[in-house]
C-alpha positions as a Markdown table, in Angstrom:
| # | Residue | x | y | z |
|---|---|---|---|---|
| 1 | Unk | -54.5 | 91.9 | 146.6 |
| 2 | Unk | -52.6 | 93.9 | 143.9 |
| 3 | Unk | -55.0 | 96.4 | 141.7 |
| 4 | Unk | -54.3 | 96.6 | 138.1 |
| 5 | Unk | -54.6 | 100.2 | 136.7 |
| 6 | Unk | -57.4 | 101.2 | 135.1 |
| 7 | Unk | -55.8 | 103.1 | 132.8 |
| 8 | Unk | -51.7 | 102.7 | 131.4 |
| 9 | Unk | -50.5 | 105.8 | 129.4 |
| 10 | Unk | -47.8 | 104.8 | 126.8 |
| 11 | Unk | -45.3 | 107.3 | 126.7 |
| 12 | Unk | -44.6 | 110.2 | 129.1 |
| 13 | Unk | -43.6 | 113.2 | 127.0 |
| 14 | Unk | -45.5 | 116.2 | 127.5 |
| 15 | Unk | -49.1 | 115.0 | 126.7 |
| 16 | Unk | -48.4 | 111.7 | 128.2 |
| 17 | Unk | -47.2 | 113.3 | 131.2 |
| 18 | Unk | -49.8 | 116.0 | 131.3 |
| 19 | Unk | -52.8 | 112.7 | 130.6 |
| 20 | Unk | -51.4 | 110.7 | 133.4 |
| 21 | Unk | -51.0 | 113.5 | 136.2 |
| 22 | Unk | -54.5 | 114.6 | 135.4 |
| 23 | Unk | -55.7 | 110.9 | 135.9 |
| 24 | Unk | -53.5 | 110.7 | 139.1 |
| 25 | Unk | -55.6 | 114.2 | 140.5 |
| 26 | Unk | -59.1 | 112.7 | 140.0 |
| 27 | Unk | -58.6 | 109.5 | 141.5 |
| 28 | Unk | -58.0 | 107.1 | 138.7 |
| 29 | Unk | -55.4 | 104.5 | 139.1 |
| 30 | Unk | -53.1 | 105.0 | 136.3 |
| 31 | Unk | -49.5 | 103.2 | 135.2 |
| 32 | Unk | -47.0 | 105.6 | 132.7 |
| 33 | Unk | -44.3 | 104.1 | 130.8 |
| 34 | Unk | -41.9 | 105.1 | 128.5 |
| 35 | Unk | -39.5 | 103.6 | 126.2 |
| 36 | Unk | -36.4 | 106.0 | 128.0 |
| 37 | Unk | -35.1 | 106.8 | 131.5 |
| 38 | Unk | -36.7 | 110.8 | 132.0 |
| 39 | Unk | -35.0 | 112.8 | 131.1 |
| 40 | Unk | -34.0 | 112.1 | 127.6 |
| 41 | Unk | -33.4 | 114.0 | 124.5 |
| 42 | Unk | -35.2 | 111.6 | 122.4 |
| 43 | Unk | -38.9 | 113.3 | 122.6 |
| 44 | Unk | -40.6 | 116.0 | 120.5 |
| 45 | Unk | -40.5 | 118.0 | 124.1 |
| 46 | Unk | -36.8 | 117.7 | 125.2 |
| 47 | Unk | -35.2 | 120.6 | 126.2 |
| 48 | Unk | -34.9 | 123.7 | 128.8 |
| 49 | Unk | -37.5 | 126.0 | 126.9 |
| 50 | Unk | -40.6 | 125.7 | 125.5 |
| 51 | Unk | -43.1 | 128.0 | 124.1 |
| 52 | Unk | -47.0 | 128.5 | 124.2 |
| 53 | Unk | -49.2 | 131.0 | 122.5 |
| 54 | Unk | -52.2 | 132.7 | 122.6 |
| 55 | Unk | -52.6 | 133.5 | 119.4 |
| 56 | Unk | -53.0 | 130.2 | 117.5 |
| 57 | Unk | -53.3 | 130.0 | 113.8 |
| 58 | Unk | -54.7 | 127.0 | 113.6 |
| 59 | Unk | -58.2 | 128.6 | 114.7 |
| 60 | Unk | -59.7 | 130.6 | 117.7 |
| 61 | Unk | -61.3 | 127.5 | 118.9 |
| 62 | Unk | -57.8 | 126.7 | 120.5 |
| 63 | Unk | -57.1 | 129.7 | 122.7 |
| 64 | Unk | -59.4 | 128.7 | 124.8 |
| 65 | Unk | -57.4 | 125.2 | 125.4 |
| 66 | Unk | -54.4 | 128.0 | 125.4 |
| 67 | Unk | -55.4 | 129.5 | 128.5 |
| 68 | Unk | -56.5 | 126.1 | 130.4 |
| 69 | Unk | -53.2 | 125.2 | 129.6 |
| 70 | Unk | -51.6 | 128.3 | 131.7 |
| 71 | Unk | -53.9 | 128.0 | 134.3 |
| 72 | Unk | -52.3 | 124.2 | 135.1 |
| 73 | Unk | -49.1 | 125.7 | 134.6 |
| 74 | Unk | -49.9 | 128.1 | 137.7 |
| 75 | Unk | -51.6 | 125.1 | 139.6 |
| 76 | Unk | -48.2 | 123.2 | 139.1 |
| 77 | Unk | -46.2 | 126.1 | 140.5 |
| 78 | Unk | -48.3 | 126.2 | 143.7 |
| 79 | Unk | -48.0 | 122.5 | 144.1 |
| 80 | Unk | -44.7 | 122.3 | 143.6 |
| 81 | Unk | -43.2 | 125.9 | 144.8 |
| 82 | Unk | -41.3 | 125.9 | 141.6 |
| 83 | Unk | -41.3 | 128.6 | 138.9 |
| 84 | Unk | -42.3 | 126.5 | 135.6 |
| 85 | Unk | -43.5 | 129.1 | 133.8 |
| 86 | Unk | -42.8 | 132.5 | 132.7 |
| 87 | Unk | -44.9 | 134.8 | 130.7 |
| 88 | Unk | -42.7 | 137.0 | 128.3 |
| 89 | Unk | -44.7 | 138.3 | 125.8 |
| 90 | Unk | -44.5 | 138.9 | 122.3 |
| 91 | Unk | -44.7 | 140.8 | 118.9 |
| 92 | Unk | -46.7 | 140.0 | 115.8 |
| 93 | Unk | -46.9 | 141.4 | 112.7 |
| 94 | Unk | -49.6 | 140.9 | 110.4 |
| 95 | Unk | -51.9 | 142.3 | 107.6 |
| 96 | Unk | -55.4 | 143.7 | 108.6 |
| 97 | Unk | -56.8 | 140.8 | 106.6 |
| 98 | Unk | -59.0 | 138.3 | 108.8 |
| 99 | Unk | -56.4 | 136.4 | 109.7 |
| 100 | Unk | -53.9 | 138.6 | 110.8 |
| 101 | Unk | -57.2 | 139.8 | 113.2 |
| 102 | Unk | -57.3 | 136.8 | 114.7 |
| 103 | Unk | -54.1 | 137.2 | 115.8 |
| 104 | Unk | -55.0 | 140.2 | 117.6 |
| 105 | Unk | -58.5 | 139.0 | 119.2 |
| 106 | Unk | -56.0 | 136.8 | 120.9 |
């Protein structure tokens, strides 16, 4: 008897991609689709690089989705044995207002 999914994921850019191997890890039955043949150029997340950051402007309430984020990034590697993730660094300049502070708390 074929199973339909219980969930279908529409579109397998990065967060599509990221929603439907999470799925796939805790058991649920999940179908991904796309309008292209991976790998295209026509996503928001084409390309050979990619950046991440700690230090969000949009609020501190983010870092902590930040750091998840790199910790799946690890888990990937060891599933995979490939390298898909490098940490780099980085340099900001800022005033000492609040903002600039959050920055830094980073």
């Amino acid at each position: 008897m074929r199973r339909q999914p219980d969930v279908i994921v529409a579109g397998l850019g990065a967060v599509g991609s990221a929603t439907l191997y999470q799925l796939a890890r805790r058991g649920v039955t999940a179908l991904g689709f796309d309008r292209f043949q991976p790998p295209h150029m026509h996503g928001s997340s084409h390309g050979d690089t990619r950046i991440t950051r700690l230090a969000l402007g949009e609020g501190p309430q983010y870092v902590q989705f930040a750091r998840r984020s790199h910790e799946i990034w690890r888990e990937l590697e060891a599933a995979t044995g490939s390298t898909l993730f490098r940490e780099v660094g980085g340099l900001f300049f800022g005033s000492t207002s609040a903002h600039g502070q959050a920055h830094g708390a980073a």
